[in-house]
N, C-alpha and C positions, 0 to 999 in steps of 0.2 A: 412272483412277489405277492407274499400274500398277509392276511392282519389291518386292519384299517389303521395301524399305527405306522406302519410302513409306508400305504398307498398314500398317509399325510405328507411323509418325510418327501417320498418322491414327487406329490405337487409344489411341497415348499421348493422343492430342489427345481423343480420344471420352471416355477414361478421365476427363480434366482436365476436361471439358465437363458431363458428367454430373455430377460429385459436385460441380462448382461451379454448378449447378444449382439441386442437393440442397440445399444448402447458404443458399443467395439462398433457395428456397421456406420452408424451415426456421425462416430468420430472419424473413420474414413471418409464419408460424403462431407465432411468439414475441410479435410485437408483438400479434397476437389474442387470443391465450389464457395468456401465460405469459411476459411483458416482461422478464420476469428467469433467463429458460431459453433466452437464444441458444444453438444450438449448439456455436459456437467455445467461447464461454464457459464453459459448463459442462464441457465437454472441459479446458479450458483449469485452470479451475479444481478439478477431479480430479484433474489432473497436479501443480498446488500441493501438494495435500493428501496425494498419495499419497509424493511425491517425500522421501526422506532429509531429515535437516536440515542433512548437511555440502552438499548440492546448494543449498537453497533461499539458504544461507550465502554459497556459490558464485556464485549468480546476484547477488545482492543485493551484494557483495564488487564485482562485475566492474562492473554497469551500474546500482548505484543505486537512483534512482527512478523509471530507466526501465525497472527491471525488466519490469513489465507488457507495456511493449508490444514489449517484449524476445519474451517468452513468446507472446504473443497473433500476432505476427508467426513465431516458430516451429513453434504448432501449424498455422499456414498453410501454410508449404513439407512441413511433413512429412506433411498432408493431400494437396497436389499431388503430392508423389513417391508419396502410396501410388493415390492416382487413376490417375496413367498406370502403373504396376504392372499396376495391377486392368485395364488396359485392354489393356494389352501382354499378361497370362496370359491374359484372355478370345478376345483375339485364338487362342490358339495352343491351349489348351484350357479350354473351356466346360467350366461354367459359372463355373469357379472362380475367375474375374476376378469377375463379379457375388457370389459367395461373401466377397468381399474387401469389397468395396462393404457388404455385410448387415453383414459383422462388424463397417464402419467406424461403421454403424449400430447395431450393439448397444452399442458402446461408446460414444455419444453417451447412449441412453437410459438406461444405466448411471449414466452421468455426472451426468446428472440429476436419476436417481430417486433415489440417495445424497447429498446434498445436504444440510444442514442446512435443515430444516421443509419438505420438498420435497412437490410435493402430486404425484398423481395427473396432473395437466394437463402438469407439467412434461416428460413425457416425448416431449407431441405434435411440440414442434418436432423431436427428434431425430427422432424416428416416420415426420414428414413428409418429412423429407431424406433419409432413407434408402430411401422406397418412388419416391419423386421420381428418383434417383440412379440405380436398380435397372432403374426404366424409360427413365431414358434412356439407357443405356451398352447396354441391350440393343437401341433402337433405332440408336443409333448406329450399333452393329456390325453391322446386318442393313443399313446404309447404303453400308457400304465395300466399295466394289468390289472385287473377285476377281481374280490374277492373269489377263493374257492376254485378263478380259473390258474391255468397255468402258462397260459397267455396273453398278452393284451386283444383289443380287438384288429392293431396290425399283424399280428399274431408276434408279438417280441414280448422275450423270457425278462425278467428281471437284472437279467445280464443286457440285454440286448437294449433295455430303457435305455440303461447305464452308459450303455458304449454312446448310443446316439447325442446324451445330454450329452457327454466329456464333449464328443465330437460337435458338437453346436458351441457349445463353452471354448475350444479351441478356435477352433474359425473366428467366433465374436472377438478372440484376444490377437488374434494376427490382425483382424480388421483394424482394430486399435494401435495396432502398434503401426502398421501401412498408413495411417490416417495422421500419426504424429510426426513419421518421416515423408509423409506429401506437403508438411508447412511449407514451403520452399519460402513463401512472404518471408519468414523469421530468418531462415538463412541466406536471404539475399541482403536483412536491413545486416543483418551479424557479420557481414562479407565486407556491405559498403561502410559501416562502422570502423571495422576494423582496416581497410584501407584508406580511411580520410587521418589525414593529414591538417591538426587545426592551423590556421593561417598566427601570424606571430602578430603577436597583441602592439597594437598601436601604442595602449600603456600597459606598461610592464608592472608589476606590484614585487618590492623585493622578497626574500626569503626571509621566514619569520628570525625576526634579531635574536642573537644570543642573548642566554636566556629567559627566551620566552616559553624553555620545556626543558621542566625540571627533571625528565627522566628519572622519574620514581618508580621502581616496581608496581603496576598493578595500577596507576595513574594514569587517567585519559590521555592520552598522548594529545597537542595542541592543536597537530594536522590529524583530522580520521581518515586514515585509508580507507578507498573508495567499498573494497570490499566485506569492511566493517561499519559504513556508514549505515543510520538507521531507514527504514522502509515501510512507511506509512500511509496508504492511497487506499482509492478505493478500488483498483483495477486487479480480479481474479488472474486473470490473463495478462500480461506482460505487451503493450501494444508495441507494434510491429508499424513502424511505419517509414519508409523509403524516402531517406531527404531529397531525393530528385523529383518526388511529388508532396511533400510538405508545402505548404503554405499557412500564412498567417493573416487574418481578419482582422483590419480595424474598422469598426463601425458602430453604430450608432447616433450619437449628440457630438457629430463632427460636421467640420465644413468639408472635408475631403476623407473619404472612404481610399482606406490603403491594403494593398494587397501586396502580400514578398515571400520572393521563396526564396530557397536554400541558399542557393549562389549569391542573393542579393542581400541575404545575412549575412555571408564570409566575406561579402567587399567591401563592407562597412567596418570602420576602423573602432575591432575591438578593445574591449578594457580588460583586464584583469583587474580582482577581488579577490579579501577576504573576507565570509560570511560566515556566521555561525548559526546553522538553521537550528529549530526549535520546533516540535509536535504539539498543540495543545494540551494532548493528550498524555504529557510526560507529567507523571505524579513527582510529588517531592522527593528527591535522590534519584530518579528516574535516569535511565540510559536514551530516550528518544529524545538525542540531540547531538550531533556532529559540527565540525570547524574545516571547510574545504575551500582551494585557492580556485576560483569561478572566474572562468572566460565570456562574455559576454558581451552585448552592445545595451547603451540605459535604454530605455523605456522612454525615457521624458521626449529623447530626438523626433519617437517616430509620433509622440501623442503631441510634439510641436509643430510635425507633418501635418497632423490630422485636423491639425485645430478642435479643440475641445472645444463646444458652446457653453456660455455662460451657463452655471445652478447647475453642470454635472458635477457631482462630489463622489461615482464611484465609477471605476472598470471592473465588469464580469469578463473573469477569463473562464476559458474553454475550454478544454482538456479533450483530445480526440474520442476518449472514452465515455464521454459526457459530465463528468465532475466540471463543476464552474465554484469560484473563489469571489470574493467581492473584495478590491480592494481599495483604502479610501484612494480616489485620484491624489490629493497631495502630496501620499506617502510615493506615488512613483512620478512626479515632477518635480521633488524636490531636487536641486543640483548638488544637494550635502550628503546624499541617498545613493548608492549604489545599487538602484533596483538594473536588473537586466533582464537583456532576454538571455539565458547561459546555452551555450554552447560545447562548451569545457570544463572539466573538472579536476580538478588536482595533476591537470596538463596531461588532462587524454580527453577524445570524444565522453561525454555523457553518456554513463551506461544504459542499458537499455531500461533497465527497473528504477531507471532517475533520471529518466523522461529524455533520452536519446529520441531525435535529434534536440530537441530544443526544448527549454522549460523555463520556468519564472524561479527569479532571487530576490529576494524582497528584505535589508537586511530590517529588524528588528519589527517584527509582524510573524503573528506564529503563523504555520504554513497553510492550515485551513481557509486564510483570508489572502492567500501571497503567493506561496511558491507552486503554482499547476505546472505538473510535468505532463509531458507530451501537448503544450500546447499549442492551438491552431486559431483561436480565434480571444479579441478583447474587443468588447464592445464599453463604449464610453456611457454613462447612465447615471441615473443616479438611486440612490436606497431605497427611496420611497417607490422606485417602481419595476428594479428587480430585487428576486434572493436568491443566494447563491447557497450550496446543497447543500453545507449543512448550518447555516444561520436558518432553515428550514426545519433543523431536526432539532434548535433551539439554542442555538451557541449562538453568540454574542455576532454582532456586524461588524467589530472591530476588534482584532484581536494584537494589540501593542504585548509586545512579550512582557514580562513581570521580572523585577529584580529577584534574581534563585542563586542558589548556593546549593553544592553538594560534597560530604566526606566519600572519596573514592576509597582510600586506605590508611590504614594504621598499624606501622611497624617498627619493628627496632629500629636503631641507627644510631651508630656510636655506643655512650653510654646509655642512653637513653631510648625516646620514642619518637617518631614523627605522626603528625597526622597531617594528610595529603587531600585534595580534592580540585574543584574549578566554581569557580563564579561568572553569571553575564549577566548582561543588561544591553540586548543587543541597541547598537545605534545611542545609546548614551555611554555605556564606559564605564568601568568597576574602580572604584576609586584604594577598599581596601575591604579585607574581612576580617572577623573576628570568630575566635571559635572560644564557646566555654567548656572548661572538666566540670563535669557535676553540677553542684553548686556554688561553684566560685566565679569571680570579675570574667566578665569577658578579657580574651587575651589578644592583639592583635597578630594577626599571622604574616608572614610576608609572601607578598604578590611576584609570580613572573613579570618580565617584560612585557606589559601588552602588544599585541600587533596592530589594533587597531580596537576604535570604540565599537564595532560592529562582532567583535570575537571573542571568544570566553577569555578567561585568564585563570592560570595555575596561582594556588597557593598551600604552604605548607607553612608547619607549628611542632616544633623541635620541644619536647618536654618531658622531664623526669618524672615517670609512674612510679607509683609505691604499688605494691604489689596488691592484686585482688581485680574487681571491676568496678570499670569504669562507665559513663554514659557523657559523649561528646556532643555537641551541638553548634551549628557553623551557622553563619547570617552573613550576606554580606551591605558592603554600601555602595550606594552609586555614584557615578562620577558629580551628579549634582545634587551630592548632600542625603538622596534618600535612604534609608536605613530598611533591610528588608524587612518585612513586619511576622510577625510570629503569629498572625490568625491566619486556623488550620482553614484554608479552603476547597473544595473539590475541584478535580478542571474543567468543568462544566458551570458558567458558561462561557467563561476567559481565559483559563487556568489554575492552576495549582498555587495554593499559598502555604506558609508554614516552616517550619526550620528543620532541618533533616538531622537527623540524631543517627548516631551509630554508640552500641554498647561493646566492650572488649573487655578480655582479661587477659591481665599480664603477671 
């Protein structure tokens, strides 16, 4: 191998080789000792934690709910580019490319070891990837052949680099892939998920009345199938947790500290609901928001267990993964409230990416302040003297959902046109909405059936186009009187305000 433009290409390549390596062994020693300490991951998920809240806004704004693998696919190129750095400085001067390597190393074990409930083990998989990385970058470069020579100084040809990266580069991706089939945690919880069996609800909630789903092409259906519902958390990794070791914390500004596990949630006489969760983060016309039939026991029983002390006015819940919610105590003592712990969703086990075994429903409270999946602990408190994670990054302490309105579509039908969409106002109730063409009167549209004041409702506007384009505009009204308001807001730091406009030609 000979050219200094070469002996580049082969450190960059050494550089990549090595800490993707590190990286594949890493994930192995995750699956052994600490299934919930990848190194991406936890890298991954420090970057969440650390990251501003107009950032986290930023990502969530641009890609959704593909945030995650937004992120997860970022910290990857930006691990490659600092790999062939480290490989390209080591080239030119030692040691400070492998110096690069260590540091990428501490900051994995960093990453780790600050963690919410992080033990001691978590640090092995960073540990390993980094002494993994460290040795092969340095072997690699005692691999690369010297100007002018025609050997290295192991004495291997430019072929012989080659074979040994591929061969390190394979081993790192078997390691990887041995390390994602050692999870056994995820498929022992996917095992016991899938063999429970939810207990039959104390109260039963009917099936949404006819017509409550106008079955419009291209219209939100009124139940969101579990596999289409929306996915908005902070958790890079999917938590894995065994309801035969779940448990749930009540504590703080109580007379009586309650502790309950699995079994002692299923023999407790479930409720069913329906709920229609809400994202802060759902901009005007926005899709992050779903309508699902929730099995669950209230809130209120077990915080009537606990006794609440006078002048608490909030519970921080707990999320296994360390996310905590504030939300106000009234909203889950109210007996008009359906808050739960859920257990069930649309009459299966709670999937795992919607906080299987157990999580919060909180109807009419957007989820930032409410709904924590995978939770484990609620402690009684009050505002003044915690915050919950992201009233930290600057959002509001109470987050009451907002009267919205959205056009899903607009098609032919009949002679004519329809225009289609849904309206809520969780926990008060949609009384009616009104959609305008252009600039003419508002028209009123007609409402499905509601199922309840806690769940969106369909409505549709049947009207003759003349040909050309048009610009629609929906608003709806609340069940008491209030009128959605048409100032445009961002959803930061309560939510989105504003009328949602859809243009077409017909």
């Amino acid at each position: 191998m000979e050219g200094t433009r070469a002996r580049r290409l082969a450190a960059a390549v050494a550089g990549v080789v090595a800490v993707a390596a590190g990286v594949g062994l890493g994930e192995l020693a995750a699956g052994v000792v600490a299934p919930s300490a990848s190194p991406i991951v936890v890298v991954g998920s420090g970057l969440v934690d650390a990251a501003p809240g107009w950032a986290k806004h930023l990502v969530i704004d641009l890609f959704g709910t593909a945030d995650k693998t937004v992120l997860i696919v970022t910290v990857g190129v930006v691990l490659v580019v600092a790999a062939a750095v480290a490989g390209l400085v080591e080239l030119r001067r030692p040691p400070i490319g492998s110096l690069i390597v260590a540091a990428l190393g501490v900051v994995g074990v960093v990453a780790a070891l600050t963690r919410h409930a992080a033990s001691p083990l978590d640090a092995v998989p960073a540990i390993v990837a980094a002494l993994v990385a460290l040795i092969g970058i340095r072997l690699l470069m005692r691999w690369i052949p010297t100007p002018g020579e025609t050997a290295s100084a192991a004495g291997l040809t430019r072929r012989g680099f080659l074979g040994r990266a591929v061969g390190i580069g394979v081993v790192g991706a078997l390691a990887a892939v041995g390390g994602i089939a050692l999870e056994a945690g995820g498929r022992t919880v996917a095992a016991a998920r899938k063999a429970l069996k939810l207990p039959t609800p104390a109260t039963a909630v009917p099936a949404p009345p006819a017509g409550a789903d106008f079955r419009i092409p291209d219209l939100a259906p009124i139940v969101t199938p579990n596999d289409a519902f929306y996915r908005i958390d902070t958790a890079l990794q999917v938590p894995q947790i065994d309801p035969e070791t779940w448990r749930l914390e009540i504590t703080g500004m109580v007379d009586r500290k309650i502790t309950l596990t699995w079994h002692e949630l299923l023999a407790l006489p479930l409720e069913e609901s329906w709920t229609t969760l809400t994202c802060v983060s759902n901009v005007v016309g926005g899709d992050l928001i779903g309508n699902a039939r929730w099995l669950g026991y209230p809130i209120r029983h077990l915080l009537e267990r606990a006794g609440p002390a006078a002048g608490a006015d909030m519970v921080l819940s707990t999320s296994q993964d360390g996310f905590t919610a504030s939300t106000p105590i009234e909203a889950l003592r109210d007996p008009a409230r359906q808050a739960i712990l859920a257990v069930g969703m649309n009459g299966e086990p709670l999937p795992a990416e919607h906080g299987f075994p157990v999580r919060m429903v909180v109807p009419g409270l957007y989820g930032y302040v409410s709904a924590t999946k995978w939770v484990v602990k609620l402690e009684v408190t009050r505002y003044d003297k915690a915050t919950a994670y992201w009233t930290r990054e600057g959002w509001a302490e109470r987050g009451p959902i907002k009267l919205e309105s959205r056009i899903d579509v607009v098609r032919p039908s009949g002679d004519g046109m329809v225009a289609a969409g849904v309206a809520w106002h969780q926990h008060v109730g949609v009384r009616g909405v009104e959609v305008r063409i252009d600039d003419g009167e508002w028209r009123p549209a007609e409402l499905s059936t509601p199922i309840s004041a806690d769940t969106w409702v369909q409505w549709r506007l049947p009207w003759t186009a003349a040909k050309g384009r048009h610009t629609l505009a929906v608003r709806a009204i609340g069940a008491d009187g209030e009128v959605q308001t048409a100032t445009t807001a961002d959803v930061l730091p309560d939510g989105a305000t504003g009328y949602h406009t859809m243009q077409v030609t017909v």
